[in-house]
Every structure is written in C-alpha cells, then in structure tokens.
PyMOL Python script that loads the backbone (N, CA, C, O; Angstrom):
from pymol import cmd

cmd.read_pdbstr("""\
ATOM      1  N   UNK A   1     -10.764  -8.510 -10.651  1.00  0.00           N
ATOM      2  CA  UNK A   1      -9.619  -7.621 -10.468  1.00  0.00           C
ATOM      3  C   UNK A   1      -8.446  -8.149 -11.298  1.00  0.00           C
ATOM      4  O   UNK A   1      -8.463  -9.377 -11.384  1.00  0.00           O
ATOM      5  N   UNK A   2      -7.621  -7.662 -11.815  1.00  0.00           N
ATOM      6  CA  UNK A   2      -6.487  -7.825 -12.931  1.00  0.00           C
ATOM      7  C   UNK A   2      -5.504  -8.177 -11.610  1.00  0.00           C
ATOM      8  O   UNK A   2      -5.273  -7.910 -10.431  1.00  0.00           O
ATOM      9  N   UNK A   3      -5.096  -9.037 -12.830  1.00  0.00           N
ATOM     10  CA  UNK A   3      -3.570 -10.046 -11.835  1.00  0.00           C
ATOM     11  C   UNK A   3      -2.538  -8.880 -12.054  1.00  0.00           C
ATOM     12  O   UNK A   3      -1.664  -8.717 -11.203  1.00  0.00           O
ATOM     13  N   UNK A   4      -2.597  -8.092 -13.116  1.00  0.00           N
ATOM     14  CA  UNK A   4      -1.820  -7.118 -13.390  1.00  0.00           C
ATOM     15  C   UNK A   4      -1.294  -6.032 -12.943  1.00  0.00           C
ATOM     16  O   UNK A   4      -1.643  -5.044 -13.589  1.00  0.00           O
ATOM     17  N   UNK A   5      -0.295  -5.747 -11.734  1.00  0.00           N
ATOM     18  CA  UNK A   5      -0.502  -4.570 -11.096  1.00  0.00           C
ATOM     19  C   UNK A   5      -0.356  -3.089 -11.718  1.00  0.00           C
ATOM     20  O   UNK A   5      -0.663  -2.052 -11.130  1.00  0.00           O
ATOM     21  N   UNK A   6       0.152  -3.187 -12.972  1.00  0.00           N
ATOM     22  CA  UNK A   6       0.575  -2.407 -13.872  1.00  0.00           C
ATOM     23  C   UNK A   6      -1.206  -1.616 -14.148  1.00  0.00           C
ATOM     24  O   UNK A   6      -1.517  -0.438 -13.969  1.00  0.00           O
ATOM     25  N   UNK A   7      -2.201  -2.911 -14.680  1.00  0.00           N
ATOM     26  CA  UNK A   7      -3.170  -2.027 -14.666  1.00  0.00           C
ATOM     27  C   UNK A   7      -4.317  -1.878 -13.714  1.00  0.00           C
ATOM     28  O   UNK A   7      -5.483  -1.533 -13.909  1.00  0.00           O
ATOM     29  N   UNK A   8      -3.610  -2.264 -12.530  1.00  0.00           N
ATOM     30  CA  UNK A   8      -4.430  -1.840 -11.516  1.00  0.00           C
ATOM     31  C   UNK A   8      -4.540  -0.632 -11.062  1.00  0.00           C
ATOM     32  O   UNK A   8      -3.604   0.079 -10.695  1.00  0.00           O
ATOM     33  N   UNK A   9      -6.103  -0.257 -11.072  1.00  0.00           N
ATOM     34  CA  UNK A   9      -6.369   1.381 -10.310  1.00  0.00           C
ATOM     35  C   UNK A   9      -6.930   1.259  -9.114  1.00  0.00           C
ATOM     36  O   UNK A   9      -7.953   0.692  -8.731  1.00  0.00           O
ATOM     37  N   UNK A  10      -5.870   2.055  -8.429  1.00  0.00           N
ATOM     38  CA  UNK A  10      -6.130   2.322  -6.561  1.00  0.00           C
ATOM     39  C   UNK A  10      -7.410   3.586  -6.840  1.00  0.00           C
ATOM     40  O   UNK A  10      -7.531   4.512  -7.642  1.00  0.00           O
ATOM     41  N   UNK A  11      -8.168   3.084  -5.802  1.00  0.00           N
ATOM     42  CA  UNK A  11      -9.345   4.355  -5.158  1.00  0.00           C
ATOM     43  C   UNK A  11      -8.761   5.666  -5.155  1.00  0.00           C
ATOM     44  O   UNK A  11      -8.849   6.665  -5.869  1.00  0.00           O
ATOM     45  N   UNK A  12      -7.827   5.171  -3.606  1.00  0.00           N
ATOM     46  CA  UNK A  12      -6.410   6.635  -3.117  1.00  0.00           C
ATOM     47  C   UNK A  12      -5.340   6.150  -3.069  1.00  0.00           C
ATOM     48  O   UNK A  12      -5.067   4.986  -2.777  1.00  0.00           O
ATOM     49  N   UNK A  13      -4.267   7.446  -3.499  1.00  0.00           N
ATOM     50  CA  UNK A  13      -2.828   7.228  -3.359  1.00  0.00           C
ATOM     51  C   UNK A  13      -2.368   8.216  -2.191  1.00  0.00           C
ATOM     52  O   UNK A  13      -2.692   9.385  -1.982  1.00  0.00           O
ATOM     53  N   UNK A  14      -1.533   7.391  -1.522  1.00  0.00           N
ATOM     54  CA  UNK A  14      -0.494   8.514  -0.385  1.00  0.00           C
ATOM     55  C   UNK A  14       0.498   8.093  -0.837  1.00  0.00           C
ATOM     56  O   UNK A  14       0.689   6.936  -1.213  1.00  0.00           O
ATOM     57  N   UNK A  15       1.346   9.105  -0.855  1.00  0.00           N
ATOM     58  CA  UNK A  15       2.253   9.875  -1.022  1.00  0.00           C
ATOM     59  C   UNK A  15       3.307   9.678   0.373  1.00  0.00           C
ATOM     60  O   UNK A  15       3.315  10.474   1.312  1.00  0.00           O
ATOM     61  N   UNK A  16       3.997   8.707   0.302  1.00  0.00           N
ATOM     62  CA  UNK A  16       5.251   8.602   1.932  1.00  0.00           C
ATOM     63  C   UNK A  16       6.668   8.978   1.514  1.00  0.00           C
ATOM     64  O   UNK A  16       7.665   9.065   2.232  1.00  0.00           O
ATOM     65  N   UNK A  17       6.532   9.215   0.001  1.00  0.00           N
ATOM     66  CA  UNK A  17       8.028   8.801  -0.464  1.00  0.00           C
ATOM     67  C   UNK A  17       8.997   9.600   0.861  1.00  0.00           C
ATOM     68  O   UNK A  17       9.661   8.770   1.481  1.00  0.00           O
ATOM     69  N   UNK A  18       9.110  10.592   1.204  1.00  0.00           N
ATOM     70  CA  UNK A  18       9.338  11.426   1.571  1.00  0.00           C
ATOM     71  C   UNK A  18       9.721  11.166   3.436  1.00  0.00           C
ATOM     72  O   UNK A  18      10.524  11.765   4.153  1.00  0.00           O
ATOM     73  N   UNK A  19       8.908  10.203   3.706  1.00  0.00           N
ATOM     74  CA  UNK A  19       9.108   9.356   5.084  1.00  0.00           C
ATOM     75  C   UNK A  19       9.757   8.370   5.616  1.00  0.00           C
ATOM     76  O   UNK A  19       9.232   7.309   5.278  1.00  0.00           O
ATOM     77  N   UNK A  20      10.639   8.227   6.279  1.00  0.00           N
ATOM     78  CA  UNK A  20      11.425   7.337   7.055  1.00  0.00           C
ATOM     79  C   UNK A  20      10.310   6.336   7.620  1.00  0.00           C
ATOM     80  O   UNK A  20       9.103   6.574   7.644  1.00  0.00           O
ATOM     81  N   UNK A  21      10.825   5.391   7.985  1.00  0.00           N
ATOM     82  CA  UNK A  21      10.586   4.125   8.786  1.00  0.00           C
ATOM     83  C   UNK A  21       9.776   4.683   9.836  1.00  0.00           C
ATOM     84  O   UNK A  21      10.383   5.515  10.511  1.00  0.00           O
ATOM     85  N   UNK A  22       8.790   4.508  10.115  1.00  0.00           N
ATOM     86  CA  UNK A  22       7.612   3.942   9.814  1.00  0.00           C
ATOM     87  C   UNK A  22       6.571   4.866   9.662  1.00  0.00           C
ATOM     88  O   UNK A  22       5.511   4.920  10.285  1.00  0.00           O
ATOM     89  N   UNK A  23       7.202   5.956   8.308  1.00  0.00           N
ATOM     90  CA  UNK A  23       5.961   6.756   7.915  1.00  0.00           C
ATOM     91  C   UNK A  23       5.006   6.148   6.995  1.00  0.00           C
ATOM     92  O   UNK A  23       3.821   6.385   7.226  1.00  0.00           O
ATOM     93  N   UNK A  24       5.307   5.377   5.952  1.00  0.00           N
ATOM     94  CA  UNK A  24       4.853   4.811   5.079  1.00  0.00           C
ATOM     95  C   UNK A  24       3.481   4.122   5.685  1.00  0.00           C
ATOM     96  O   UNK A  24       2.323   4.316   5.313  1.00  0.00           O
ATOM     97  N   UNK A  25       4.086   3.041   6.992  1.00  0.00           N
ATOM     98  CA  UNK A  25       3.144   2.700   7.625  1.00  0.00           C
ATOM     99  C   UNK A  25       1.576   3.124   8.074  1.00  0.00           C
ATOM    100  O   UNK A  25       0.394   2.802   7.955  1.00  0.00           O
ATOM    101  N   UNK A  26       2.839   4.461   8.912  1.00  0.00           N
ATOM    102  CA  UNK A  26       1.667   5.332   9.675  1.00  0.00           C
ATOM    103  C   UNK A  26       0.696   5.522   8.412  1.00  0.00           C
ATOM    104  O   UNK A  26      -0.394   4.958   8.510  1.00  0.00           O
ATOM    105  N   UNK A  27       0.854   5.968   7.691  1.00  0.00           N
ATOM    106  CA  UNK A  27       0.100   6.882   6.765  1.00  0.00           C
ATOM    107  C   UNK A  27      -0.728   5.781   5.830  1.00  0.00           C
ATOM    108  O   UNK A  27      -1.784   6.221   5.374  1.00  0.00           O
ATOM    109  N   UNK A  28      -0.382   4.374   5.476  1.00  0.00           N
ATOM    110  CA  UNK A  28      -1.070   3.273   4.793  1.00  0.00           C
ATOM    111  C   UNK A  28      -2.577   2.995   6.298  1.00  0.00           C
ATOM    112  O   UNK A  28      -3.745   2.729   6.016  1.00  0.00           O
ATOM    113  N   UNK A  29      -2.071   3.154   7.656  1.00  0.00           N
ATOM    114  CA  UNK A  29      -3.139   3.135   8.629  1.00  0.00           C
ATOM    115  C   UNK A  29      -4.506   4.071   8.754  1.00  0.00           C
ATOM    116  O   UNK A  29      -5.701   3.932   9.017  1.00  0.00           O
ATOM    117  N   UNK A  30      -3.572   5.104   8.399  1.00  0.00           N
ATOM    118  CA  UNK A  30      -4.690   6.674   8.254  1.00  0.00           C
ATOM    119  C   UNK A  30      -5.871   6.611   6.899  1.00  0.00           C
ATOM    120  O   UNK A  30      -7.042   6.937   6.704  1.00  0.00           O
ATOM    121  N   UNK A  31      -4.954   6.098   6.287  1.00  0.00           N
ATOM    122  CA  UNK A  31      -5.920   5.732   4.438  1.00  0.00           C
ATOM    123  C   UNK A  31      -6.805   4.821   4.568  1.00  0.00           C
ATOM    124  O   UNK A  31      -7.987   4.877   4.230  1.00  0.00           O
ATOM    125  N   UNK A  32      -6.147   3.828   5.142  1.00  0.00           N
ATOM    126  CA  UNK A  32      -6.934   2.297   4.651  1.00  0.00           C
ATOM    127  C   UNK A  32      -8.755   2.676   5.095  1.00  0.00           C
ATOM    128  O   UNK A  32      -9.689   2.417   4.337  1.00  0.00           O
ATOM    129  N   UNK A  33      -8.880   3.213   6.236  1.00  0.00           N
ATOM    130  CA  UNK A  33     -10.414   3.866   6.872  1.00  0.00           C
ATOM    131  C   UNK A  33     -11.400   4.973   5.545  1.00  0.00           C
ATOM    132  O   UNK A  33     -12.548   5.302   5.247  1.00  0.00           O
ATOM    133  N   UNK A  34      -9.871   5.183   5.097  1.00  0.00           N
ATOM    134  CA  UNK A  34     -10.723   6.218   3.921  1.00  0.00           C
ATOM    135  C   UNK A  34     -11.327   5.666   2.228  1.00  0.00           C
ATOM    136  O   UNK A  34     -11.549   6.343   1.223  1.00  0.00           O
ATOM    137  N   UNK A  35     -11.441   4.339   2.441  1.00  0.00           N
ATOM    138  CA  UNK A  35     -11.466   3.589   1.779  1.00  0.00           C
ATOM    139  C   UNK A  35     -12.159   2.657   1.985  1.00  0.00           C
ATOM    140  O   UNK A  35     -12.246   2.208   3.128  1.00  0.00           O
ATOM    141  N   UNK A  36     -12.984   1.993   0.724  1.00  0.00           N
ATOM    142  CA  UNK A  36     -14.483   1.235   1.317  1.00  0.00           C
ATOM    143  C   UNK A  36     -13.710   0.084   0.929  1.00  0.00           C
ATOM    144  O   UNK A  36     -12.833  -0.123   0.091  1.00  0.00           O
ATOM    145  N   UNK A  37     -14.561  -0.892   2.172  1.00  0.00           N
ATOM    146  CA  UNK A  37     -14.313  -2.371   1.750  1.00  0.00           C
ATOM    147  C   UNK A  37     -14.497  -2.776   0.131  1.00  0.00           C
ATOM    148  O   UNK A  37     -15.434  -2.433  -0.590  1.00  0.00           O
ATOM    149  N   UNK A  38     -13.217  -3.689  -0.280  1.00  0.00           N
ATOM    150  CA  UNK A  38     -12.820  -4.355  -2.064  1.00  0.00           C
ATOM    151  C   UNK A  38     -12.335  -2.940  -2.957  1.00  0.00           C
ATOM    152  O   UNK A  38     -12.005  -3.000  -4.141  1.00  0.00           O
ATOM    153  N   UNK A  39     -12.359  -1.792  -2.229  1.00  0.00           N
ATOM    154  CA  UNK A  39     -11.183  -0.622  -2.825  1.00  0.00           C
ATOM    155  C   UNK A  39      -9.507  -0.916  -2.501  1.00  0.00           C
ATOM    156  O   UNK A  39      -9.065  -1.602  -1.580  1.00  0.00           O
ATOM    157  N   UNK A  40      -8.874  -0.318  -3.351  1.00  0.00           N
ATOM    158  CA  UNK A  40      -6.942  -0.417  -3.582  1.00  0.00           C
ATOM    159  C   UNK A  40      -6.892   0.589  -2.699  1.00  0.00           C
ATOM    160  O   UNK A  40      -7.867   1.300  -2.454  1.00  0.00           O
ATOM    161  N   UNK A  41      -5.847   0.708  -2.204  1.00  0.00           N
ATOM    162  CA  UNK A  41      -5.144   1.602  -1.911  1.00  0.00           C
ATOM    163  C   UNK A  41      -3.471   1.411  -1.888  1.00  0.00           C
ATOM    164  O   UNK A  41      -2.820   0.477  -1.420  1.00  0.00           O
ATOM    165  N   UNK A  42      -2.979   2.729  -2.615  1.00  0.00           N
ATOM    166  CA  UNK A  42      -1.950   2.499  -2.861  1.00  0.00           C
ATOM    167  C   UNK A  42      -0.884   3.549  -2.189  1.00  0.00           C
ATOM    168  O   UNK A  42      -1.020   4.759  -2.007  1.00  0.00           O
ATOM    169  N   UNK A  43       0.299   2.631  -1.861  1.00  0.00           N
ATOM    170  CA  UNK A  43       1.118   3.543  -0.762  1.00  0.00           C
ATOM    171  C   UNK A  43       2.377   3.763  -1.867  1.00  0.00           C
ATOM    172  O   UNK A  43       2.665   2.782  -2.553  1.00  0.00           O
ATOM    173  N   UNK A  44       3.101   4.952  -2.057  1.00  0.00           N
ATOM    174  CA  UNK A  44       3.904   5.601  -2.425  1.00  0.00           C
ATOM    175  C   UNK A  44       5.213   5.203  -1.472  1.00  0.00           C
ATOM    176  O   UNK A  44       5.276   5.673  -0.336  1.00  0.00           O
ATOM    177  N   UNK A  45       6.170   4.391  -1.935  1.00  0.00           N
ATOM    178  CA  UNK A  45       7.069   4.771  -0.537  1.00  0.00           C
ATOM    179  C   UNK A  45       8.905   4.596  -1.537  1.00  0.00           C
ATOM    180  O   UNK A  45       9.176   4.281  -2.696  1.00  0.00           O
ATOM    181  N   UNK A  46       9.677   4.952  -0.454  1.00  0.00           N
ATOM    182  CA  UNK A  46      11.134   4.850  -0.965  1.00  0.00           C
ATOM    183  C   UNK A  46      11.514   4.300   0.210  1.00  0.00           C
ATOM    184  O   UNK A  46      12.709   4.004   0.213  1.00  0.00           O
ATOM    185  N   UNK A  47      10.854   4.023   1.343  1.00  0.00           N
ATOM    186  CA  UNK A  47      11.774   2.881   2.283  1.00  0.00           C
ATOM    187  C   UNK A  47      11.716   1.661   2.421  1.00  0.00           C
ATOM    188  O   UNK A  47      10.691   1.130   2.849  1.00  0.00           O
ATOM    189  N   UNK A  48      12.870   0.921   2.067  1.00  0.00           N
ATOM    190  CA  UNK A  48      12.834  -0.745   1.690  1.00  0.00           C
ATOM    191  C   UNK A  48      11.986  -1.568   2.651  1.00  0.00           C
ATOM    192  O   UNK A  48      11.247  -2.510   2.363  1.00  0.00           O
ATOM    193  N   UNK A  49      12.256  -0.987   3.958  1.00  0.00           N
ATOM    194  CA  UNK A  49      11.461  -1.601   5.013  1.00  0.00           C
ATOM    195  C   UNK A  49      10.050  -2.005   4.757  1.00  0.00           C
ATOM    196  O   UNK A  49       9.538  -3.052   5.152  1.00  0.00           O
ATOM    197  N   UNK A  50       9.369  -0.902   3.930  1.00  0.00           N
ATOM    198  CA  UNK A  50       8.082  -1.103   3.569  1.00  0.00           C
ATOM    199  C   UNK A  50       7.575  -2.453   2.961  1.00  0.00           C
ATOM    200  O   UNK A  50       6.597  -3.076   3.375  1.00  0.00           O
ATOM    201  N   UNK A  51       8.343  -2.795   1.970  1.00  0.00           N
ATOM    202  CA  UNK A  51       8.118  -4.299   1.535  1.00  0.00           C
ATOM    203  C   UNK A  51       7.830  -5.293   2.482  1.00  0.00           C
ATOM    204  O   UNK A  51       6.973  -6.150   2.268  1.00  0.00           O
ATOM    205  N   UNK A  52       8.497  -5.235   3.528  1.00  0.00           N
ATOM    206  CA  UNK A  52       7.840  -6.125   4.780  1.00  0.00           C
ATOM    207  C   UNK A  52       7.640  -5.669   5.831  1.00  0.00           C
ATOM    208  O   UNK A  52       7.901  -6.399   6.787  1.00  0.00           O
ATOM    209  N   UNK A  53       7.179  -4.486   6.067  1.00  0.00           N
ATOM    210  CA  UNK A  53       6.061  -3.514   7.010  1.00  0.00           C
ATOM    211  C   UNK A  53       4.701  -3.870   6.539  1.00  0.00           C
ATOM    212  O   UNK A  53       3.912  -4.175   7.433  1.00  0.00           O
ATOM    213  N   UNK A  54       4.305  -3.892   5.437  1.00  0.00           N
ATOM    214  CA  UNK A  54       2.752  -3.137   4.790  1.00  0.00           C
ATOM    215  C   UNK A  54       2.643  -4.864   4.402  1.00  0.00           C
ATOM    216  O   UNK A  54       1.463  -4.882   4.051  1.00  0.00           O
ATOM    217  N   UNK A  55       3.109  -6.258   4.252  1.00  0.00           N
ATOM    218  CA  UNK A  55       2.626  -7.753   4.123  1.00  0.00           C
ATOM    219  C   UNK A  55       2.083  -7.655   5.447  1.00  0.00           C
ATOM    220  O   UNK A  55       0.884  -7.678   5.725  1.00  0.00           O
ATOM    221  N   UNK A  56       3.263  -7.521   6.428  1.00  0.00           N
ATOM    222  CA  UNK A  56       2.468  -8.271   7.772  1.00  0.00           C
ATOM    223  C   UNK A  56       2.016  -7.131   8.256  1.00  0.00           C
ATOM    224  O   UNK A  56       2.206  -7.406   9.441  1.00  0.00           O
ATOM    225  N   UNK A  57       1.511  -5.933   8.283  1.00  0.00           N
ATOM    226  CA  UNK A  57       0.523  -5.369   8.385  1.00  0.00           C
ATOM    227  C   UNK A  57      -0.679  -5.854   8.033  1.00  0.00           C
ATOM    228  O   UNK A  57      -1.527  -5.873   8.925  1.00  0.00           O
ATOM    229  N   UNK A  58      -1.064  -6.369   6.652  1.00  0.00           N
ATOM    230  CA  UNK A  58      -1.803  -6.643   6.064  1.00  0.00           C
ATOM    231  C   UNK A  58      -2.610  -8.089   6.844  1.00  0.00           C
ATOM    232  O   UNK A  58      -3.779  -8.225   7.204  1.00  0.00           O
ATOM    233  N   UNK A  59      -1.550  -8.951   6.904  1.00  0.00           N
ATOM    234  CA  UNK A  59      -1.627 -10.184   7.254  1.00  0.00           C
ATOM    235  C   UNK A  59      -2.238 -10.298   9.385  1.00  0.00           C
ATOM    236  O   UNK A  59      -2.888 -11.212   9.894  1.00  0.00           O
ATOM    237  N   UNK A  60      -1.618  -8.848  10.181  1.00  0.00           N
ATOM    238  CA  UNK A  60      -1.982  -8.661  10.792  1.00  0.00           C
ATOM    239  C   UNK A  60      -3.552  -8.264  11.281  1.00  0.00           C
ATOM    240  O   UNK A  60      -4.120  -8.788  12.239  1.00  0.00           O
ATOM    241  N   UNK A  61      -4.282  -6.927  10.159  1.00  0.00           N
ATOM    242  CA  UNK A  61      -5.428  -6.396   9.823  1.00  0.00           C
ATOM    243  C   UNK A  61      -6.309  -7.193   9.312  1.00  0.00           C
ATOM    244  O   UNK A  61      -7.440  -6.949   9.733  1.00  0.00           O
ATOM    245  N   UNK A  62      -6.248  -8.042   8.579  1.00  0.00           N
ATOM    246  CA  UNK A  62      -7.183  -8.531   7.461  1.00  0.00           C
ATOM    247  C   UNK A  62      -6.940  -7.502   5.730  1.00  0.00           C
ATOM    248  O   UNK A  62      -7.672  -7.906   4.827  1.00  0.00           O
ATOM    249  N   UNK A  63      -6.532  -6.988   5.573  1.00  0.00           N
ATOM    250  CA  UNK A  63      -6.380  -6.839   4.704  1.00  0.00           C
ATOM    251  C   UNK A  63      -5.532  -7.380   3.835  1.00  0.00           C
ATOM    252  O   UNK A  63      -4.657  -8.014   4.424  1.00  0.00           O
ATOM    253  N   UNK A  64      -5.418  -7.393   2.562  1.00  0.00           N
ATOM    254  CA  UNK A  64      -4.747  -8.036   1.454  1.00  0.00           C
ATOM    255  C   UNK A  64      -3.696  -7.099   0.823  1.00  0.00           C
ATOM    256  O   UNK A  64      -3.737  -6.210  -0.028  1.00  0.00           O
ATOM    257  N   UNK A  65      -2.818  -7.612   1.521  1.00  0.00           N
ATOM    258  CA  UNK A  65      -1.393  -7.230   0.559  1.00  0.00           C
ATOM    259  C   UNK A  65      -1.022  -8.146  -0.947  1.00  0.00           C
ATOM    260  O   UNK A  65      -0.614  -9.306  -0.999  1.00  0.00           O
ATOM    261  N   UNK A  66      -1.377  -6.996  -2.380  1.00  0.00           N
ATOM    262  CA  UNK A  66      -1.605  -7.322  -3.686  1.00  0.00           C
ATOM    263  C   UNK A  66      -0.101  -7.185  -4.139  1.00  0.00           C
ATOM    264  O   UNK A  66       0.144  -7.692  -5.234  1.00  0.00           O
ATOM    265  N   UNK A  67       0.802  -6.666  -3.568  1.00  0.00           N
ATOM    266  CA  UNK A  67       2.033  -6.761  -4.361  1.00  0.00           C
ATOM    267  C   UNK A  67       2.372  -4.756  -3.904  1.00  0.00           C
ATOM    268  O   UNK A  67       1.834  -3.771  -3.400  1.00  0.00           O
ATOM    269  N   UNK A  68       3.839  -5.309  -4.645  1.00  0.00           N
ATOM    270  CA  UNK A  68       4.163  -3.636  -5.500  1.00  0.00           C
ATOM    271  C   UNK A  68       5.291  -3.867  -6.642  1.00  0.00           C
ATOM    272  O   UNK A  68       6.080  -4.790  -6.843  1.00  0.00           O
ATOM    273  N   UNK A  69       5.047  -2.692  -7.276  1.00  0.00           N
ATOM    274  CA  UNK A  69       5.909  -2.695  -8.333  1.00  0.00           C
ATOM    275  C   UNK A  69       7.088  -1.225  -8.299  1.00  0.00           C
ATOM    276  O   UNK A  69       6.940  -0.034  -8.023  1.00  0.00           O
ATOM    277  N   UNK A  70       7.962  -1.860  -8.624  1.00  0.00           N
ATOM    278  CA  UNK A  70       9.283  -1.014  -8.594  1.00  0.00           C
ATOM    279  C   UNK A  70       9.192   0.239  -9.421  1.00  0.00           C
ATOM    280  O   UNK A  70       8.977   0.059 -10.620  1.00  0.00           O
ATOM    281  N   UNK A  71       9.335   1.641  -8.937  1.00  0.00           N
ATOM    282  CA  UNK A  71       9.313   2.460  -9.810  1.00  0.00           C
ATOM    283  C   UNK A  71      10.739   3.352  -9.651  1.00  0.00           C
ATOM    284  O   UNK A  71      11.493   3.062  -8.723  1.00  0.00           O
ATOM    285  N   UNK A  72      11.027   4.251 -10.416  1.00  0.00           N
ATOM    286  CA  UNK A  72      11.883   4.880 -10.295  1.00  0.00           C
ATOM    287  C   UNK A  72      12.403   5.989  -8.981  1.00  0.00           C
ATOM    288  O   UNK A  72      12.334   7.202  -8.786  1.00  0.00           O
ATOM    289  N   UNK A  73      13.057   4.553  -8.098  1.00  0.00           N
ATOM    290  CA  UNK A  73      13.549   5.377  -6.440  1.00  0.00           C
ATOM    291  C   UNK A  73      12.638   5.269  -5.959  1.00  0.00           C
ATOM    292  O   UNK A  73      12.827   6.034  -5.013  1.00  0.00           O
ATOM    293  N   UNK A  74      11.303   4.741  -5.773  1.00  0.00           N
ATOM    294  CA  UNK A  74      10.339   4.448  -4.582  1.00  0.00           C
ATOM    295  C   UNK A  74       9.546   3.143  -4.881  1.00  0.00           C
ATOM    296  O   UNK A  74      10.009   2.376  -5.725  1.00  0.00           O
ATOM    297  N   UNK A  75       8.652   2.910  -4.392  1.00  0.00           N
ATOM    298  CA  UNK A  75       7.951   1.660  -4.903  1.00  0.00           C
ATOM    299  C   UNK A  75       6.194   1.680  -4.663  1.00  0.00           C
ATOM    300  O   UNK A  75       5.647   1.960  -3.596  1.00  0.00           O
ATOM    301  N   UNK A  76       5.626   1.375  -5.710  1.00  0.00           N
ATOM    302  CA  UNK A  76       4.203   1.529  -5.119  1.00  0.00           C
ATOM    303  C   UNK A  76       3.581   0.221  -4.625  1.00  0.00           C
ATOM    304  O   UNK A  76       4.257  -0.746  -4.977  1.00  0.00           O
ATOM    305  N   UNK A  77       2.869   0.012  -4.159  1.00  0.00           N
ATOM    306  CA  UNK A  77       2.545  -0.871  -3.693  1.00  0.00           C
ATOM    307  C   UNK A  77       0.901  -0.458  -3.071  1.00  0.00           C
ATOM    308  O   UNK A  77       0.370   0.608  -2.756  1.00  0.00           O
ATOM    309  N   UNK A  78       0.499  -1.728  -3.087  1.00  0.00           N
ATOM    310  CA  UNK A  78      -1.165  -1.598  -2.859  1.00  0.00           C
ATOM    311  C   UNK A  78      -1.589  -3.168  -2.272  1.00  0.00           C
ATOM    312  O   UNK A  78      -1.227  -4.335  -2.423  1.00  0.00           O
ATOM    313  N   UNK A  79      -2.613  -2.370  -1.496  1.00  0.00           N
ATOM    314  CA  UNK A  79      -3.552  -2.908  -0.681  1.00  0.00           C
ATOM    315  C   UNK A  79      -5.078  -2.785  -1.176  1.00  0.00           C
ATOM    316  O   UNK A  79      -5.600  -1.762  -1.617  1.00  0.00           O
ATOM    317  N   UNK A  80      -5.843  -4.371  -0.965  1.00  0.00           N
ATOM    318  CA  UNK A  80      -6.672  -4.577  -0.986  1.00  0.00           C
ATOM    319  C   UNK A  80      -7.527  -4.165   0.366  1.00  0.00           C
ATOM    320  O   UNK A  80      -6.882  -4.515   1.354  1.00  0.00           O
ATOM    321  N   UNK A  81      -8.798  -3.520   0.731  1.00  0.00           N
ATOM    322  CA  UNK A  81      -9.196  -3.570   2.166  1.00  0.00           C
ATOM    323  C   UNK A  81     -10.154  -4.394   1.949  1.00  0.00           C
ATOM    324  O   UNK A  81     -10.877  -4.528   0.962  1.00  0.00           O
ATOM    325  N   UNK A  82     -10.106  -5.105   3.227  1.00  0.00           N
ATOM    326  CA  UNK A  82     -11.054  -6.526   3.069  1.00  0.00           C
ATOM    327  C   UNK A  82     -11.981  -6.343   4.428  1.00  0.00           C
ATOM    328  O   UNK A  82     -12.967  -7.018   4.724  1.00  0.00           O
ATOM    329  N   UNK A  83     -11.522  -5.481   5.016  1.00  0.00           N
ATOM    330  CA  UNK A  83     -12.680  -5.367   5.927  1.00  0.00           C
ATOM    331  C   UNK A  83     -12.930  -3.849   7.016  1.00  0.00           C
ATOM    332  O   UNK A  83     -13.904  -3.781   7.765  1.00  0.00           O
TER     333      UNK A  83
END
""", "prot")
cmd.dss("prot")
cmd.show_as("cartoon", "prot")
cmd.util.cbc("prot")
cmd.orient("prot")
C-alpha cells in the first residue's frame, strides 16, 4: 500500500461533508461493513471534530486510521478495515 495518501484509492467514498458532529461518524460506521477486510474507505467530511472522532474510532474497532489530507473546505480521510 503507498505511504502516499495522495495516491491512495479507497474501495468506497461517503460523502458527510454536509453533516454535523457526529454524522461523519455515523456514516464511516454504516460503510466500514460494506467493505472487505485490507479495503480503504474513505470519509468525506468538513467537521474538524472528525480528525479525532474517526483515530479513536479506529483505535477503538480495530481498524486503521491511515491519515487525511486537507482539501478544499472538507477533509478526506481514510480508513484501513482490518477486521
């Protein structure tokens, strides 16, 4: 897998930009199932909270929080599912 998040490709993308505290969440919970174990998934979001919602989520689940990268007014960010 590329250290690179730039050219990393997610399986699925959701789409939260659009959600308050703790839609981003909800909706990274609903995905992650739709997605096979060592697939990305990548969450769409514009609430800052998310940056440390979706680590210790991750860190909570077993899954692997890979980073995100800053985009214009939201941020993507992706998850590894590890189990």
């Amino acid at each position: 897998m590329s250290n690179n998040l730039n050219d990393l490709k997610a399986t699925k993308t959701v789409d939260a930009r659009s959600m308050a505290c703790p839609g981003s969440l909800l909706e990274a919970k609903k995905a992650i199932i739709t997605v096979n174990v060592g697939e990305v998934l990548e969450i769409l979001s514009s609430d800052q909270g998310s940056r440390e919602d979706l680590p210790a989520w991750c860190k909570k689940t077993g899954n692997e929080y890979l980073g995100h990268l800053k985009r214009d007014g939201y941020d993507s960010i992706f998850v590894l599912r590890k189990k």
